[in-house]
C-alpha positions in Angstrom: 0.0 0.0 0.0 3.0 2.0 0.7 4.6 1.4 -2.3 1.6 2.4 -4.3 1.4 5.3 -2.3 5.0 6.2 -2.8 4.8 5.6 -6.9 2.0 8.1 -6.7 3.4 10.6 -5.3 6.2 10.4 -7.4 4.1 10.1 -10.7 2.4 13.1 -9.5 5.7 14.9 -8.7 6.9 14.3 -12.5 3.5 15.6 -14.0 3.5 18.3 -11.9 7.5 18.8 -13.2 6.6 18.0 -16.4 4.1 20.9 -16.9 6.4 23.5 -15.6 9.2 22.6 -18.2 6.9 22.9 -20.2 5.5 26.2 -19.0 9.3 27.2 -18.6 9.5 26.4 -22.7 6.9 28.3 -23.6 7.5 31.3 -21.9 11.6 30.9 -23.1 9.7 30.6 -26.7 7.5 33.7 -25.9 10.7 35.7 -25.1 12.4 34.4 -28.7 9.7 35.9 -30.5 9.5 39.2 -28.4 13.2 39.4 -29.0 13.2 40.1 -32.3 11.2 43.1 -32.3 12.0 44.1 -29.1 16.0 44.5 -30.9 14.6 46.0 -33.8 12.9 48.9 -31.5 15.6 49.0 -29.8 17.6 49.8 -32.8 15.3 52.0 -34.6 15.1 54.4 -31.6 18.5 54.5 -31.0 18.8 55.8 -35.0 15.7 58.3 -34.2 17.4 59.6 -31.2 20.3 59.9 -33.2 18.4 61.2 -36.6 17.6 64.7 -34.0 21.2 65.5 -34.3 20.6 65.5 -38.1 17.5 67.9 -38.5 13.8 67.1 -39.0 14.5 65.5 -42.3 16.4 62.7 -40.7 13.9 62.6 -38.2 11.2 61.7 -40.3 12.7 58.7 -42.3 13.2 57.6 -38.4 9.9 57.7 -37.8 8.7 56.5 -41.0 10.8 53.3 -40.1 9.6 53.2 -36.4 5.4 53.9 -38.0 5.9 51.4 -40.4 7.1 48.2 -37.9 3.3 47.2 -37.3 3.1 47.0 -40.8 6.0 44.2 -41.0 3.2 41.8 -38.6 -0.1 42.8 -40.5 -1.5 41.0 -43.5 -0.1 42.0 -47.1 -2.1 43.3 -49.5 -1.7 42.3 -53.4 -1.0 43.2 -56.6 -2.6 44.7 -58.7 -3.0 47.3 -56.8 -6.6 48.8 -58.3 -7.1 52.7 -58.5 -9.8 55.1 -59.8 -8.8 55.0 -63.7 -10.9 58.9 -63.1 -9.1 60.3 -60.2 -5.7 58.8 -61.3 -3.3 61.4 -61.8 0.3 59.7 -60.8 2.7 57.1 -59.4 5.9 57.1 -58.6 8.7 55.6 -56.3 9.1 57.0 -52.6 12.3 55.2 -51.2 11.5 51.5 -51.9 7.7 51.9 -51.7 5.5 54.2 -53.8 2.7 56.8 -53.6 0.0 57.0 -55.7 -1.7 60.4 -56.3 -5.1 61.1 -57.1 -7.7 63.7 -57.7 -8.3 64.1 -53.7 -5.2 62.1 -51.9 -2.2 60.7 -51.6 -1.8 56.7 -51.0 1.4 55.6 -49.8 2.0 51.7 -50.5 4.5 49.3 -49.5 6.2 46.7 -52.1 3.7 44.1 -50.8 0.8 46.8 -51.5 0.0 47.3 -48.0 -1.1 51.0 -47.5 0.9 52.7 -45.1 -0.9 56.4 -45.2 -3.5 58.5 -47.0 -2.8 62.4 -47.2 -6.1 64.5 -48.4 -4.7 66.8 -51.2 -6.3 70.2 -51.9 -6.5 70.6 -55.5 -7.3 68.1 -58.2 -4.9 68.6 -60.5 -1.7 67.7 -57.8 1.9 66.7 -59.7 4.2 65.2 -57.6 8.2 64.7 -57.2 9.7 62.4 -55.3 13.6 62.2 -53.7 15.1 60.2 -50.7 12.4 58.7 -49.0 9.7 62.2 -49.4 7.5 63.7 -52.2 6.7 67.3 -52.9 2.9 67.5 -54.4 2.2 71.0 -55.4 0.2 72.2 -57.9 -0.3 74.2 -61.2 -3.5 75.9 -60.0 -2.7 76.7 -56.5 0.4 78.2 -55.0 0.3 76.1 -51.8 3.5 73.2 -51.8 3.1 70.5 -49.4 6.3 68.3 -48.1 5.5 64.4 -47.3 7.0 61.9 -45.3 5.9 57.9 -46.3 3.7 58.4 -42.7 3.2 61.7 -42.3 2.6 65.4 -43.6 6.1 67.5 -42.9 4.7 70.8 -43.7 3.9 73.0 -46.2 4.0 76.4 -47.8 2.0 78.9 -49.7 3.6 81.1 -52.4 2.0 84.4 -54.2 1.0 82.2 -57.4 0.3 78.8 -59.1 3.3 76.9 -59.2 4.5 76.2 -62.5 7.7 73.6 -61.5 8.9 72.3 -58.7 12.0 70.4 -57.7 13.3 68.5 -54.3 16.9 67.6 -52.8 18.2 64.1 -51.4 18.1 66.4 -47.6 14.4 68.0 -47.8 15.3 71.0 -49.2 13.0 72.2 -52.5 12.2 74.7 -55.0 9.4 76.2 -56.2 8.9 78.8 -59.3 6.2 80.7 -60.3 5.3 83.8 -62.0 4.7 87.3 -60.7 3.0 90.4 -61.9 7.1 92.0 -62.3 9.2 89.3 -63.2 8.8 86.3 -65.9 9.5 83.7 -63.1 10.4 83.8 -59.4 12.7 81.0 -57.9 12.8 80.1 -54.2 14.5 77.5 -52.0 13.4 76.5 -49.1 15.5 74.3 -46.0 13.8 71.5 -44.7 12.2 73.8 -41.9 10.3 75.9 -45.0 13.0 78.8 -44.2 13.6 80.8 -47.7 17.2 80.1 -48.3 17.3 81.9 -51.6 15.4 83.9 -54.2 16.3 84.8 -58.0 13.5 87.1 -60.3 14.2 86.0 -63.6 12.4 89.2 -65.7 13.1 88.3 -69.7 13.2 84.2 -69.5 10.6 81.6 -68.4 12.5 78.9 -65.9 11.5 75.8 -67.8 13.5 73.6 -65.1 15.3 73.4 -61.4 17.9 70.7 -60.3 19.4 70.7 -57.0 22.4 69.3 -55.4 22.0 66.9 -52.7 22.5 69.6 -50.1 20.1 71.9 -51.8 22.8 74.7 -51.7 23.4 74.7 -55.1 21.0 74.8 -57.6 20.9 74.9 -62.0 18.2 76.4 -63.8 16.8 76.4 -67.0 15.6 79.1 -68.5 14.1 80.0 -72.2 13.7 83.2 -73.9 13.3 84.5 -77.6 14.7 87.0 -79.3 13.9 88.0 -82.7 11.6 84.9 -82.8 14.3 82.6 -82.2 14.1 80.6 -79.0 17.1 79.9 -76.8 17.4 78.5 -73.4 20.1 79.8 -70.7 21.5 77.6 -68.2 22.3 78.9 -65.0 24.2 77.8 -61.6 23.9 79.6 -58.3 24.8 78.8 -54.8 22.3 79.6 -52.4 24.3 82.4 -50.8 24.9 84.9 -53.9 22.5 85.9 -55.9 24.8 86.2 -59.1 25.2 82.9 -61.3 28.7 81.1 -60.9 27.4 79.6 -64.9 25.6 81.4 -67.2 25.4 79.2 -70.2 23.6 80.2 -73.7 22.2 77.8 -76.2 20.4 79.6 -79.1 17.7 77.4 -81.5 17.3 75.0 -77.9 14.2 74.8 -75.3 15.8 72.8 -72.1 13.6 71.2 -70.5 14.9 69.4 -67.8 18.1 69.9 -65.8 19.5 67.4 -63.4 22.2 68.1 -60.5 23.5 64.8 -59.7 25.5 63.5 -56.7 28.6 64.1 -58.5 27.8 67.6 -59.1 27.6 67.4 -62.8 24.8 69.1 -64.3 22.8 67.3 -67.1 20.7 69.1 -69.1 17.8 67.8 -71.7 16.7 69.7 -74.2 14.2 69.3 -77.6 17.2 69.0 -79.6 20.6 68.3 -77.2 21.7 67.0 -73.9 24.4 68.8 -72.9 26.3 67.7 -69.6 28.6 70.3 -67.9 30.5 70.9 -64.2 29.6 73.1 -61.8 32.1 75.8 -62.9 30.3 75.4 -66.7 33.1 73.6 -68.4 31.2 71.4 -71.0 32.2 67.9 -70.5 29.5 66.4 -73.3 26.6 67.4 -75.9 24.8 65.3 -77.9 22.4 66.5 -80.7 19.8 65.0 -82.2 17.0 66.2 -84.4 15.0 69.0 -83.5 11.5 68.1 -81.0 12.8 64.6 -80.8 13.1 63.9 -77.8 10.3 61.4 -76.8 10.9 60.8 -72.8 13.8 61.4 -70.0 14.0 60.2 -66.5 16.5 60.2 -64.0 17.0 58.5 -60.5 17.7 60.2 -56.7 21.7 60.1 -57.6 21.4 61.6 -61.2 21.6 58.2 -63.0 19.3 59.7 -66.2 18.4 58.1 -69.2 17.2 59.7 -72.4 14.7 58.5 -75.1 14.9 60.4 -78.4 13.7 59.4 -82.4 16.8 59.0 -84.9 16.9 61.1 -88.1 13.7 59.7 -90.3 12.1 59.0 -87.3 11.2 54.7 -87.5 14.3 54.2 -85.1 14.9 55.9 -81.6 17.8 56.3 -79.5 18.3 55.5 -75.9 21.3 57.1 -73.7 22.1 56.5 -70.4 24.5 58.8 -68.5 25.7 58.1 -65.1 25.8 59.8 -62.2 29.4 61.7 -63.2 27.7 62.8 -66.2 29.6 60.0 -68.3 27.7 58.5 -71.6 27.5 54.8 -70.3 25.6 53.7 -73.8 23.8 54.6 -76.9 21.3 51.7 -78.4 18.8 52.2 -80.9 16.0 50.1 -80.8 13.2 49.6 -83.7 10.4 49.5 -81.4 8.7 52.7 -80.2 9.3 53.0 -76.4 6.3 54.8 -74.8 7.5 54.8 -71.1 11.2 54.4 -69.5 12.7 54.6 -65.9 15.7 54.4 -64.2 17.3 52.8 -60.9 20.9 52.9 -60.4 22.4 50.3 -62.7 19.3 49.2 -64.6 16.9 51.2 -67.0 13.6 49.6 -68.8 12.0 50.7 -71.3 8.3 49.5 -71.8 6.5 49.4 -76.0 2.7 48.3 -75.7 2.7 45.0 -73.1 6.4 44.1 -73.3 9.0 45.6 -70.6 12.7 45.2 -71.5 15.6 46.4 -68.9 19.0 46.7 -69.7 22.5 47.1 -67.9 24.6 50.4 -67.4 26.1 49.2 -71.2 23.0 48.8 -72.6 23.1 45.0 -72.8 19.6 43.6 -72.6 18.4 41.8 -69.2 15.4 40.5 -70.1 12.0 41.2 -71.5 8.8 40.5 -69.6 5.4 40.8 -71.4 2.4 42.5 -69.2 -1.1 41.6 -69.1 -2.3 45.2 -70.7 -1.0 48.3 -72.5 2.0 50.1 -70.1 0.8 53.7 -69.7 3.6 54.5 -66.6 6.7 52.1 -65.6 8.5 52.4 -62.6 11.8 50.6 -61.7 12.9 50.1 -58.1 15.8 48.1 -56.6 14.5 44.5 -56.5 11.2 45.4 -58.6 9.4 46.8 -61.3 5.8 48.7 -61.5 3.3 49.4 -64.3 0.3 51.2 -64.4 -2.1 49.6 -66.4 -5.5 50.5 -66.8 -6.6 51.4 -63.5 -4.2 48.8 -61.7 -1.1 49.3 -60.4 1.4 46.0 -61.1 4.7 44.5 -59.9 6.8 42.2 -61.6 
């Protein structure tokens, strides 16, 4: 009787052990998974703290990063991405996600299409520009210019009249122009705290286009005037703490119409009939002429990687450069499709003709060719992906 007594005890002494190891294991499992997280928090506010040193700039990709951690636990969302084909004005890349703008807001999505933040817009007609991680959505109806984060609105301004162009640097800063009763066109350039750092009336010329450096404390401007009914475009270089150009560049018979400050202070600018790529000081490094209103498409990526699209002489071929970053001429294809939409990322570009994508290397080798399910109206090329707008649908492949 003893015995069994004895083996009970014992039996219940080795459940009752057993169910706290396991107890003990679940909670040491618990603690795993908290871990991970927990480091990441850890981590991220350590870089926030760390990102006030920098300015509110810095700050805010902090917090985007620390906003967007419940994101990295909640259900994905999918591709396509569906939009209102009426309300769809553009998309474009915000860091590594993207942000869609419409008549009335703003979406920002992730690369697994969750939706990280809707910002109301004011006016219907908003354009928008994007650069390290923020977009500038402004207007050609209204003169108010609104700086976004990926999760939040960073501030905004309001200038005497509709913005006509609009251009953004890798630390926040951005410029605006627009015309006045006096002058042709007015430039400013705001810091990242919406402090006017600098402001040029341009009275005879209309500023067709603004590029600036990283820092924002240089910028080049295009300009383009007539005289005697012939057009010409000036570009122009200024620092942001003397109102006289350091470059003041004239190109008769050309409208520029884009002009690029890369990371390597070069200056690349894209006109109807040339590209002409110059230094800082002005020295022209390259130009490359092509027929007159030939130029089909341009873009260019946060560093200044730019590629440009233009028709060769009779028009059933077209041209495709890509220049890097130090304003170097990495390739020149043509191609005997008609590209309607190309983009950029650092050492790829692609170039999208109906359905059918094609990307290519920095030497204009061809990648590989992927064939969509609809007609390409935008393409967008990212890192690791690339997006289409198609229809009303945003894709990734």
């Amino acid at each position: 009787m003893k015995k069994n007594k004895l083996a009970k005890k014992k039996k219940d002494r080795s459940i009752i052990s057993l169910n706290k190891v396991r107890k003990q294991l679940a909670t040491k499992k618990v603690f795993r998974l908290l871990k991970i997280p927990a480091v990441i928090l850890v981590l991220l506010a350590a870089i926030f703290l760390s990102a006030r040193l920098l300015g509110n700039v810095a700050t805010s990709n902090a917090t985007d990063a620390l906003r967007a951690i419940p994101s990295l636990f909640a259900h994905s969302g999918s591709f396509p991405y569906h939009t209102d084909s009426l309300s769809f004005r553009k998309a474009d890349l915000i860091g590594n996600d993207m942000i869609i703008v419409s008549a009335d807001n703003a979406a920002v999505i992730s690369s697994s299409a969750r939706e990280r933040e809707i910002f109301q817009l004011d006016s219907a007609d908003s354009k928008v520009i994007t650069e390290n991680g923020r977009a500038l959505i402004f207007s050609n109806t209204s003169g108010k210019v609104t700086l976004f984060g990926k999760t939040e609105k960073l501030g905004s301004i309001s200038v005497d009249s509709p913005v006509n162009i609009a251009a953004l640097a890798d630390n926040g800063y951005f410029a605006v122009s627009y015309p006045s009763e006096k002058v042709q066109s007015v430039v400013e350039i705001r810091n990242s705290r919406f402090k006017k750092m600098f402001q040029w009336n341009c009275s005879k010329e209309f500023v067709s286009a603004i590029g600036l450096s990283d820092n924002g404390r240089n910028v080049a401007l295009a300009a383009i005037g007539a005289e005697n009914a012939e057009p010409y475009s000036r570009l122009l270089v200024f620092s942001t703490g003397n109102e006289e150009p350091s470059v003041d560049l004239r190109f008769n018979g050309t409208a520029l119409l884009k002009a690029v400050y890369t990371s390597s202070n070069r200056i690349i600018a894209i006109g109807d009939n040339k590209t002409v790529v110059i230094d800082k000081k002005g020295k022209i490094i390259s130009e490359e002429n092509y027929p007159e209103s030939s130029l089909v498409a341009a873009d260019t990526d946060d560093n200044g990687n730019t590629v440009i699209c233009f028709r060769e002489f009779g028009g059933a071929k077209f041209r495709l450069i890509r220049y890097s970053s130090g304003g170097k001429a990495t390739c020149s294809i043509t191609v005997d499709y008609t590209p309607d939409a190309i983009s950029i990322h650092g050492s790829r570009f692609a170039v999208s003709s109906g359905n059918e994508i094609r990307t290519y290397s920095t030497r204009g080798e061809e990648l590989k060719t992927i064939t969509a399910d609809n007609r390409i109206k935008e393409l967008l090329i990212s890192a690791n992906n690339i997006y289409t707008v198609e229809g009303s649908s945003i894709c990734k492949y």
